[in-house]
C-alpha positions, -999 to 999 in steps of 0.1 A, spaced: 485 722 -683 468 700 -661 474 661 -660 453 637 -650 458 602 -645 431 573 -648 432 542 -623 411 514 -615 417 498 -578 394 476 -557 379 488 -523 394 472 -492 383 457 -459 369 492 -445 355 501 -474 388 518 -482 407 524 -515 445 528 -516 458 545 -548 496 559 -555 505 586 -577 535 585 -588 537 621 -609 528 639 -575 548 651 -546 545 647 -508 520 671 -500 508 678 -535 468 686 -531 449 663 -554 413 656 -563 402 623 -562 367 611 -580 357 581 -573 329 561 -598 312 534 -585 299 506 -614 262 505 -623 246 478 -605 217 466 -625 186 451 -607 176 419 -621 145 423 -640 113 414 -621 89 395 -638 55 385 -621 43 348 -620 20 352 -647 41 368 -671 63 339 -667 36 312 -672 25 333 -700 62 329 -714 65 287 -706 27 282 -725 38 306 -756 67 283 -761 56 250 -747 17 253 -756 -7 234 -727 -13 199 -736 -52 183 -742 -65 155 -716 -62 135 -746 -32 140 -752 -17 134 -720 -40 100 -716 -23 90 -748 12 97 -736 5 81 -700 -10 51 -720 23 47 -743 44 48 -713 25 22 -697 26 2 -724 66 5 -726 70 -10 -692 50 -47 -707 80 -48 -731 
């Protein structure tokens, strides 16, 4: 029956791995797969989908509004 065996190592300067076996024999032929992690690309979102996103949760003030704010902080600084 064929064994296997299941290791996780990191790479090395080089770009090299160093794994030992210790079920084999000096000179034992082996097969070696190596599985490199996923590397997920961070999603891209475009400037407008992200203004989109900031307005649907924080919806654009009126010029009254914002008067009436600027006035009530104005008035805090008299007191």
């Amino acid at each position: 029956m064929q064994s296997a065996l299941y290791i996780k190592t990191k790479v090395l300067a080089g770009n090299k791995i160093e794994i030992q076996v210790p079920e084999a024999q000096i000179g034992d032929r082996v097969d070696v797969f190596v599985i490199l992690p996923e590397k997920t690309e961070p999603k891209k979102r475009s400037v407008i989908d992200i203004l989109e996103e900031v307005h649907a949760k924080h919806p654009p003030k009126s010029a009254e509004e914002i008067d009436r704010q600027l006035r009530e902080e104005r008035d805090s600084w008299d007191s």
